[in-house]
C-alpha positions in Angstrom: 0.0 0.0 0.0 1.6 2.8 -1.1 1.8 5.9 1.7 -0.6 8.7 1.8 1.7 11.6 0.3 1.6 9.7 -2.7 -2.0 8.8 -2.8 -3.0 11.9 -2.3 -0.4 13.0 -5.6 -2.0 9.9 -7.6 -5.7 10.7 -6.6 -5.1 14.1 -7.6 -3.8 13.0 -10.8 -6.3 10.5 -11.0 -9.0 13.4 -11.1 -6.8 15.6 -13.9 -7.0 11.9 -15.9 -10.6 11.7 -16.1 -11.3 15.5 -16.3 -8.7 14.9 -19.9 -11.2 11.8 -20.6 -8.8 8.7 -19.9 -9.8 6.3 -18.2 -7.9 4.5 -15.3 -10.1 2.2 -13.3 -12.3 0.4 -15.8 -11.6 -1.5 -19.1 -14.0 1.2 -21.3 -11.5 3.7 -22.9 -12.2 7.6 -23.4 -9.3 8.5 -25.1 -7.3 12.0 -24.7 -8.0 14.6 -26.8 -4.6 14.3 -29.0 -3.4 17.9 -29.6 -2.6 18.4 -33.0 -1.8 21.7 -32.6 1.0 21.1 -30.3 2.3 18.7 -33.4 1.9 21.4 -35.7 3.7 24.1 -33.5 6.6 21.5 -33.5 6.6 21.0 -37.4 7.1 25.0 -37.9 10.4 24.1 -35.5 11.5 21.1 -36.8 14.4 21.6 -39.0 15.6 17.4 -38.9 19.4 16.8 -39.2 19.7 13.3 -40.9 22.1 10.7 -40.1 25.3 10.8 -42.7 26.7 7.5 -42.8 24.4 5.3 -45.9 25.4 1.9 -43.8 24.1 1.7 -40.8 24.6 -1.0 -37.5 21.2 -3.5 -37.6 20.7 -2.1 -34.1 19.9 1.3 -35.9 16.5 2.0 -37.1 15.9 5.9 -38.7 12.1 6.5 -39.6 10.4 10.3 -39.4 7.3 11.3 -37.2 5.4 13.8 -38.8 8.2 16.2 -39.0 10.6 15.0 -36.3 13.9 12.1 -37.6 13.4 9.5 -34.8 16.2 7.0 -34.4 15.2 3.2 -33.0 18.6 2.2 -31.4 18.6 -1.2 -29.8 20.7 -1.2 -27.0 20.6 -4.7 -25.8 19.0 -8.0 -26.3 18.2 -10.9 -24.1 17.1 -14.3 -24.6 14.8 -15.8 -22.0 12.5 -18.6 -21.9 8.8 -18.7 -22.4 7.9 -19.0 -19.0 9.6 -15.6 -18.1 6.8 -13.7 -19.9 3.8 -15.9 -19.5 4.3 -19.1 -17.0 0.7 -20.0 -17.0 0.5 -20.4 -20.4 1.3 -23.7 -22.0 4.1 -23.5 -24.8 1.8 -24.9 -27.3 -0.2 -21.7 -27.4 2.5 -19.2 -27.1 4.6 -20.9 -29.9 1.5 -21.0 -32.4 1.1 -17.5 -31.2 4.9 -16.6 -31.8 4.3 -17.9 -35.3 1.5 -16.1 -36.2 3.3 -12.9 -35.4 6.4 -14.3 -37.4 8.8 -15.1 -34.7 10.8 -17.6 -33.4 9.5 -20.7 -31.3 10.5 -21.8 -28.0 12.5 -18.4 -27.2 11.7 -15.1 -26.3 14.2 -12.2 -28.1 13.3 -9.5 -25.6 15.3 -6.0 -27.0 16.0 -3.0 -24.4 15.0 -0.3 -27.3 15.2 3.5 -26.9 13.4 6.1 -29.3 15.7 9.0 -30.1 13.6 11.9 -31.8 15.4 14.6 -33.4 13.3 17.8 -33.9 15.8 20.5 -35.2 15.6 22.0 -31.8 16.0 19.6 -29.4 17.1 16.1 -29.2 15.2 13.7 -27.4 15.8 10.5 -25.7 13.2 8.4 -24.4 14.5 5.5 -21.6 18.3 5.2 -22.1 18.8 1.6 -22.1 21.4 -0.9 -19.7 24.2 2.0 -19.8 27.6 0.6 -18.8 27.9 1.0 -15.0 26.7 -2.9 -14.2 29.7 -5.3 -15.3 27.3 -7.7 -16.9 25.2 -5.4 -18.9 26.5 -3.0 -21.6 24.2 -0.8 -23.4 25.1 -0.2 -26.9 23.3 3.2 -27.1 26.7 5.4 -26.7 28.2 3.7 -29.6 24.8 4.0 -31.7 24.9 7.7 -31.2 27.8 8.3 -32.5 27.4 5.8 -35.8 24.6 8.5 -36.8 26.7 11.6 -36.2 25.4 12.8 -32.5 27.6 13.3 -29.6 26.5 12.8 -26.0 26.4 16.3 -25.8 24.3 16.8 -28.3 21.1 15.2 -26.3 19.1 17.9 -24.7 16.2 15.9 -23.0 16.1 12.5 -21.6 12.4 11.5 -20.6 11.9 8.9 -18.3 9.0 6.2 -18.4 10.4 4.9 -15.2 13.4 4.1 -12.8 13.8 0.2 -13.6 17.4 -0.3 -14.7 16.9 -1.1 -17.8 15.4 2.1 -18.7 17.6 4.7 -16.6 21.1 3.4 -15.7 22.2 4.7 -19.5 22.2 8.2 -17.5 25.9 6.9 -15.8 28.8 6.0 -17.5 30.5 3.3 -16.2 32.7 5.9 -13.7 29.2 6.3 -12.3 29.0 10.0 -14.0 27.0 11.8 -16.1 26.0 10.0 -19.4 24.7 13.2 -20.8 26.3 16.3 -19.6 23.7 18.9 -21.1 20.3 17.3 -21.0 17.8 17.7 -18.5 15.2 14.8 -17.0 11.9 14.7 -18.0 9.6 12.8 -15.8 6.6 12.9 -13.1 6.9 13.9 -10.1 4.6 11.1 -8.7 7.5 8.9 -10.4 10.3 11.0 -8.8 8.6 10.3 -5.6 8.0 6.6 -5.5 11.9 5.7 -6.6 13.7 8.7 -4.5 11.5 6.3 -1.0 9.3 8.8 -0.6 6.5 6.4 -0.7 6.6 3.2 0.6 5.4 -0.7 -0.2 8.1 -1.0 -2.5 8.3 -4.1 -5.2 11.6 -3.2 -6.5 15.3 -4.0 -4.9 16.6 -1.6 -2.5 20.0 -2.1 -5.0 17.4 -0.6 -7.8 16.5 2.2 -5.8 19.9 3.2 -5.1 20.8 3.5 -8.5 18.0 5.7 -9.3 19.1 8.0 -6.3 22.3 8.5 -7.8 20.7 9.3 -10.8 18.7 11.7 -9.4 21.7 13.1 -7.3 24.0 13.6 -10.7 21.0 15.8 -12.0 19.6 17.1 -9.1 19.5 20.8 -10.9 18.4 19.5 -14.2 15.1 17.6 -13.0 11.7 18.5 -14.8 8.6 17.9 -13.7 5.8 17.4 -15.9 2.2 17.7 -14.6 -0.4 15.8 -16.5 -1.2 19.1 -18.7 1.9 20.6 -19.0 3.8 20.1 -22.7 7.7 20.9 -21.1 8.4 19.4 -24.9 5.8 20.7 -27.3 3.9 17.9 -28.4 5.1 15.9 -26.2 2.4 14.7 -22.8 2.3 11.9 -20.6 0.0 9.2 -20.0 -1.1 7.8 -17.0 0.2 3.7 -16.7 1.1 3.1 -13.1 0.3 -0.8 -12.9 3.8 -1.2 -13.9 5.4 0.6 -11.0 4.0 3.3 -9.2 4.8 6.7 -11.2 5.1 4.8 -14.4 4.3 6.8 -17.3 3.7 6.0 -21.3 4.4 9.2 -23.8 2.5 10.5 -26.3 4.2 12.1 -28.7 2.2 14.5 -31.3 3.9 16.2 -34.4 2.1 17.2 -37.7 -1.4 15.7 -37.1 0.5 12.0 -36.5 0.5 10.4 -32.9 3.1 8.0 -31.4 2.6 6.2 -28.0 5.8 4.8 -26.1 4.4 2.6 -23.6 7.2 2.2 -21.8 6.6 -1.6 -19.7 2.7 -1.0 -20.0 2.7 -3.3 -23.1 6.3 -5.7 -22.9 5.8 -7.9 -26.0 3.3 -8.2 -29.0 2.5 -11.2 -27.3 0.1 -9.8 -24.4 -1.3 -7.5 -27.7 -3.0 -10.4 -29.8 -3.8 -12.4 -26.9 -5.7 -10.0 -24.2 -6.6 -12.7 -21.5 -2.6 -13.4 -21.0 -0.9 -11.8 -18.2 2.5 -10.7 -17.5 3.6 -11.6 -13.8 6.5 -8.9 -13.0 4.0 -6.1 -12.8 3.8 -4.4 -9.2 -0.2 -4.0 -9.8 -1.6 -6.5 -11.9 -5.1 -5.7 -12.2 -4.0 -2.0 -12.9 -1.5 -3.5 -15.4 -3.8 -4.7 -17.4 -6.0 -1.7 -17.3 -3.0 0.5 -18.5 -2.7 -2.1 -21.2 -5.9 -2.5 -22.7 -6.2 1.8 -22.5 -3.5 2.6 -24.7 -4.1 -0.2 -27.1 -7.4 1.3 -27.5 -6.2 4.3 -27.5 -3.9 3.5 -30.4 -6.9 1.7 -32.5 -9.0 4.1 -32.0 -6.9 7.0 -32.9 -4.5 5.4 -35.9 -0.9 6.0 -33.5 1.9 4.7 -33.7 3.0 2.4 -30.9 6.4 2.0 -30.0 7.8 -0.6 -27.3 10.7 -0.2 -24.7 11.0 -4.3 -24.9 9.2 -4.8 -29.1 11.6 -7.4 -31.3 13.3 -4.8 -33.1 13.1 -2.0 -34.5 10.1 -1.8 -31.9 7.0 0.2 -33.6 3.9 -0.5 -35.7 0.2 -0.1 -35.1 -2.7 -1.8 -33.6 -6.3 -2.7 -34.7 -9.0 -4.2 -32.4 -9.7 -7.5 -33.5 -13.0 -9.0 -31.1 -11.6 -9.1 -27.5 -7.8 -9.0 -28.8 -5.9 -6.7 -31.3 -4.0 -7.4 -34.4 -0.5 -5.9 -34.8 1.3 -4.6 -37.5 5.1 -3.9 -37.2 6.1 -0.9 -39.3 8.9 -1.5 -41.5 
């Protein structure tokens, strides 16, 4: 049970969500109003600066977004059984599923991807992948940067779905400083508040709180905020998804009348997409979990976004379509 400071911050939240029409405690979505002219104010701006090189690494994805270059840059890829993602589902079913979508059987690739968007003015990271400050994992999202021409320097905004290590510990290098000297942290504060201890009932490793502190502490004077109607980014605005882990947060991203959704760990695989009645066991709030996922996929149906996923094989986007009680998806090439 999470503490009543951040309760209060969530119920308050809660309220903005269903003032903006989204829901968050029932499986009937009202999607948000998606603001096209915040994606039109950021087309006047854009002014893209393509990658150079004409071969690229096969962890390197470049695509456009209404008016923004976006990068998919796969920064690491595991193998792990079937049972990691769905243990109560017999391997007959997932592996005819797997096919259907095209995959391999008896495996799961699961990628750590992160969505680089380049809008003339600023340069935007979303989740920054392993890093290289744990012996045993090292991100390849330095490396990628540089094969399409940007220094670390050059990133100006790193949002945040949420302090798992996987999607932050690319913010230290592996002297356990700053990754990205000039950019500043985008994230919620309800977020900020669950992995700085401030609330309690915690389902994550005291070892993974720790490294979000020192996150936190390396850029304590470059922290953003972002309330549920605020656009720090234009075009860019946050959606509620806290089944994952308290705070958690999936971004919309608007630009020239098109719409992109990261859902962060809302939606791990295509997997739990075309099979709605499956369930995902490393979720702190299950029941929520599955609320968050079946909002944004109707969300994205509904509306014709994009979808991009933190853990999608490779390159990691495509769009959605409700198909009776599942959806169909359709990775983008």
């Amino acid at each position: 049970m999470m503490v009543s400071i951040i309760a209060q911050r969530t119920q308050r939240t809660q309220r903005k969500a269903r003032e903006k029409g989204w829901d968050v405690e029932c499986g009937e979505v009202k999607p948000p109003r998606l603001r096209a002219s915040a994606g039109e104010d950021l087309a006047k701006i854009a002014k893209p600066v393509y990658y150079k090189n004409m071969t690229l690494s096969p962890s390197i994805h470049p695509f456009t977004h209404g008016a923004i270059q976006c990068y998919s840059l796969r920064d690491y890829r595991e193998t792990y059984p079937l049972d990691w993602l769905l243990p109560d589902v017999p391997t007959d079913e997932i592996n005819a599923a797997l096919e259907s979508l095209g995959l391999p059987r008896d495996q799961l690739d699961i990628d750590t991807n992160c969505l680089l968007l380049d809008t003339g003015r600023e340069r935007v990271l979303i989740d920054t992948g392993w890093g290289r400050s744990l012996p045993d994992k090292q991100g390849a999202l330095p490396d990628l940067l540089g094969e399409i021409g940007m220094t670390l320097e050059d990133i100006t905004w790193v949002v945040l779905t949420h302090g798992d290590r996987d999607h932050c510990y690319g913010l230290l290098t592996a002297d356990s400083e700053k990754t990205f000297p000039n950019a500043r942290l985008l994230m919620t504060q309800d977020l900020w508040f669950f992995w700085e201890g401030v609330a309690g009932g915690s389902p994550v490793s005291p070892e993974t709180r720790e490294g979000f502190k020192r996150i936190t502490r390396l850029y304590k004077d470059r922290v953003t905020f972002a309330g549920i109607d605020d656009e720090v980014i234009p075009g860019f605005m946050w959606l509620p998804a806290w089944g994952h882990r308290p705070g958690h947060t999936a971004w919309l991203v608007n630009a020239s009348g098109e719409s992109l959704i990261h859902v962060g760990d809302a939606v791990v695989h295509p997997l739990l997409i075309t099979n709605s009645a499956w369930e995902w066991p490393h979720h702190a709030h299950p029941d929520q979990a599955v609320r968050d996922r079946h909002n944004l996929l109707n969300m994205a149906a509904g509306t014709g976004a994009v979808i991009y996923g933190a853990h999608f094989p490779f390159p990691g986007f495509g769009r959605v379509q409700k198909d009776g009680l599942n959806w169909s998806w359709m990775p983008l090439p």
